[in-house]
N, C-alpha and C positions, 0 to 999 in steps of 0.2 A: 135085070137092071143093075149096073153097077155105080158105085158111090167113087169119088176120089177124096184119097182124105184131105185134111184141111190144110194149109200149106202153112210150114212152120213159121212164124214171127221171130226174124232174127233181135235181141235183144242186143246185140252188139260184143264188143270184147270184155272178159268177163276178167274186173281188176282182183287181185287175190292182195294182202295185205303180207310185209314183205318177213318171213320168218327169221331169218339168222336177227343175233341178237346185235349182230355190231350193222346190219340194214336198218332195225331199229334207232339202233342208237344214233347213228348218221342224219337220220330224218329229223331227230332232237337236235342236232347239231344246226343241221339246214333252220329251223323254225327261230332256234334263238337267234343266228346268224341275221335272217329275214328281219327278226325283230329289229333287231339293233340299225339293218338300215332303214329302216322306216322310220326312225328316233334316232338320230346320228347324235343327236344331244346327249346320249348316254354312253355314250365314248369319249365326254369330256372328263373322266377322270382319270383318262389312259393316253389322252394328248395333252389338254392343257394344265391338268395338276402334275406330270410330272415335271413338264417345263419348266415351269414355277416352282416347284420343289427343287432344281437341280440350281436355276438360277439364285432364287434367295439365297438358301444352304451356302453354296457357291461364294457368292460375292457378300454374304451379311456374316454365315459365320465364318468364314475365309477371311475372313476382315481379322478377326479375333483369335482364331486359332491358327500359328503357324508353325509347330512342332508337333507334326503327327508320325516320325519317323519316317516318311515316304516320298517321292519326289514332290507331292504337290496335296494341298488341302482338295483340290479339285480332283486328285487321283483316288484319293483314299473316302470320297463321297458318292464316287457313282458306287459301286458295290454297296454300301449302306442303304441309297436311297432303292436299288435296285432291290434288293433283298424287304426291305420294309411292302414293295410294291407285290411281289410274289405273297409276303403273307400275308395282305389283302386279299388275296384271290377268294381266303376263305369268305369274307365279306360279301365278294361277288356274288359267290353260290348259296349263300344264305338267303338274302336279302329276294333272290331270283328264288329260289323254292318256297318261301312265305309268299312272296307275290304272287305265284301260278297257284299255293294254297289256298290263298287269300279269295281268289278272284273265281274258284271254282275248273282251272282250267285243267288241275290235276284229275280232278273225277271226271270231265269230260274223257283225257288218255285212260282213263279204267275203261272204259266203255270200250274203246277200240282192240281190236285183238293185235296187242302188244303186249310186252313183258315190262314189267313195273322199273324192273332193274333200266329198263334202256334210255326211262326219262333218268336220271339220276347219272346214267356215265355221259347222255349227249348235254346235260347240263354241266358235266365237269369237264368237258372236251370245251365246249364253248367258251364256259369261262378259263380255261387255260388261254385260249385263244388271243380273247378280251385281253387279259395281262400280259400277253409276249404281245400287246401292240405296244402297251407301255414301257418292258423293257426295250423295242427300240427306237419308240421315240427318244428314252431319253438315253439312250447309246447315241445316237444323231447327236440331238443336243449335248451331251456332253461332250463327243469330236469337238462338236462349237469351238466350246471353249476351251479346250486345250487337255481333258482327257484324253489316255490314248493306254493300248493293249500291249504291252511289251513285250510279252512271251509267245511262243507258236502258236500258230491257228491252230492246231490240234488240242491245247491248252487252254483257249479261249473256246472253242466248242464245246469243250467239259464244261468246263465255267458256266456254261448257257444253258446244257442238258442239266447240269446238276442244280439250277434256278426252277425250271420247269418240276423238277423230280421231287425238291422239297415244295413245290406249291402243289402238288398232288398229294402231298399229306395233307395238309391242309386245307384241300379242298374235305377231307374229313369231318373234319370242326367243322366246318360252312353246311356241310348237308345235318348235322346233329342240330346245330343251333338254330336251323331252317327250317327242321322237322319239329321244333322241342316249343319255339316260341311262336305265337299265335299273332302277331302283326310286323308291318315293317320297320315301324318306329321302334319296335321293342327290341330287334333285331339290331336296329342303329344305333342304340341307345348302349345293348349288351356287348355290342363290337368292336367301339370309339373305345370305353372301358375297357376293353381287353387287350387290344391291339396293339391300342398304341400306347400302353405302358410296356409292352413288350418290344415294340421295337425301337422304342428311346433308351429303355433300359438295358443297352447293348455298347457292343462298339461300332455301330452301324453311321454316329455322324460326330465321335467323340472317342479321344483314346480310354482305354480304362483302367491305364497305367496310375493315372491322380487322382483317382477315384477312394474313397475310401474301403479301407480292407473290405469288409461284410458287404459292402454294396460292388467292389468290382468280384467279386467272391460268384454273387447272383449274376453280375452282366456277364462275367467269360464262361459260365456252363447254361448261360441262353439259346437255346439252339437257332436263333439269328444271330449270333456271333457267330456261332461253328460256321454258319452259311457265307455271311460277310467276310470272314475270313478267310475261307476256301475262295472267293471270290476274288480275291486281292494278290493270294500267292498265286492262283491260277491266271492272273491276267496280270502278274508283275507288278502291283501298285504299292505294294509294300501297307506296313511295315509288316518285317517278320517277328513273331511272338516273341516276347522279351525273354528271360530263363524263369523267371517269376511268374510267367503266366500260366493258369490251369491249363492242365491237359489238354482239352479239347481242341486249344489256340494251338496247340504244337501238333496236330493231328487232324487240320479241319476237317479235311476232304474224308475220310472215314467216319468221322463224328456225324459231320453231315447225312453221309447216309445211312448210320444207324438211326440218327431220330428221325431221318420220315421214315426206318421201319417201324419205329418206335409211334414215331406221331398216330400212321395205318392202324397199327394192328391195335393201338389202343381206343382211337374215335372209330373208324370203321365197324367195330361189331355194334355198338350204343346206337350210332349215325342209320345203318341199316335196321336195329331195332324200332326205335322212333320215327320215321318214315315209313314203315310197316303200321306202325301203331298208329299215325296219325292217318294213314290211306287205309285203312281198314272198313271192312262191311261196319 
């Protein structure tokens, strides 16, 4: 007597979960991306605030100040408001990693076999993302109204990388302070405080030539100056650094990218500590 064995039950295709660490971090890209369209509301601060920022600025304090050494009040403001908008970024990435802490969704990705690292760069890819909508919305609107690029494209695409390049420092800060504070209010609260004393206290919508000594001392080795300024000789908008001004004015573009080696290498190891610390068994 013979038997036949049992006939296999096909289970179907068998999904494996995807290894390389930048397939990872792609998937965190897709997820925030998804997020965002499903809440289009939360890309009003990358359409309609910069709008609003470029117009007031523009026409309120254009009104006021008309000796900024450059052809136009409105020249020498996109690069300020543009530069102010990248070091937001860190805001971005903070506020988004307390939220996914907050909500439990980080210890759900522990669970999955991914690498911890992968949520943390597709959350800095994302938010890079999110902010180069706002640089061009408000490059659009500035066209508007009568900004414009005078130096070669090749010049202006610096310009652009080197906007992105220092908001990857920064996205530093964003994952330390994300990982360090326990809600979003406190996040909002540690931010506003920080940020924007930093980037008012620049040359980012003001010259700092009438400043007083000890206060334009601080605003011209702010590394949003370094940045605003590279933004301005790199896209023609003037003014060129007086003979009186620090260093840094007379050197953006190197300045520039030493402090986001500088910004990196110093929040990076803290930022990667703390996220370790706070995802921990």
């Amino acid at each position: 007597m013979t038997t036949t064995a049992p006939d296999r039950v096909s289970a179907g295709p068998v999904t494996t979960a995807p290894t390389g660490i930048w397939q990872q971090s792609w998937i965190m890209v897709r997820r925030n991306l998804i997020h965002t369209k499903r809440m289009p509301e939360m890309l009003s601060d990358v359409t309609i605030q910069p709008v609003m920022f470029v117009v007031l600025f523009a026409y309120v304090f254009g009104a006021s100040i008309t000796n900024t050494g450059g052809p136009s009040y409105k020249e020498f403001l996109l690069p300020g408001i543009m530069g102010q908008t990248i070091v937001f970024t860190a805001f971005i990435v903070a506020t988004g990693i307390t939220a996914d802490l907050d909500k439990g969704i980080i210890d759900r990705f522990r669970s999955l076999p991914i690498r911890r690292s992968s949520v943390l760069i597709g959350r800095s890819i994302a938010s890079l993302l999110h902010s180069s909508i706002g640089i061009v919305v408000m490059a659009l609107t500035g066209l508007a109204i009568g900004w414009r690029i005078r130096n070669s494209a090749a010049e202006a695409l610096l310009a652009f990388a080197l906007v992105l390049l220092f908001g990857f420092g920064m996205i530093w800060l964003g994952i330390l302070i994300g990982s360090w504070l326990r809600s979003v209010e406190a996040v909002n609260g540690f931010m506003f405080a920080t940020l924007f004393p930093i980037t008012f206290l620049s040359n980012a919508f003001v010259p700092t030539a009438p400043m007083p000594t000890w206060l334009r001392t601080i605003a011209e080795w702010n590394p949003v100056s370094s940045l605003v300024q590279s933004l301005r000789v790199l896209w023609g908008n003037g003014p060129a650094a007086g003979p009186d001004a620090a260093l840094p004015l007379h050197y953006p573009v190197i300045t520039t990218l030493v402090w986001t080696v500088v910004l990196t290498m110093t929040f990076a190891p803290f930022a990667l500590r703390a996220y370790a610390k706070r995802t921990a068994d």
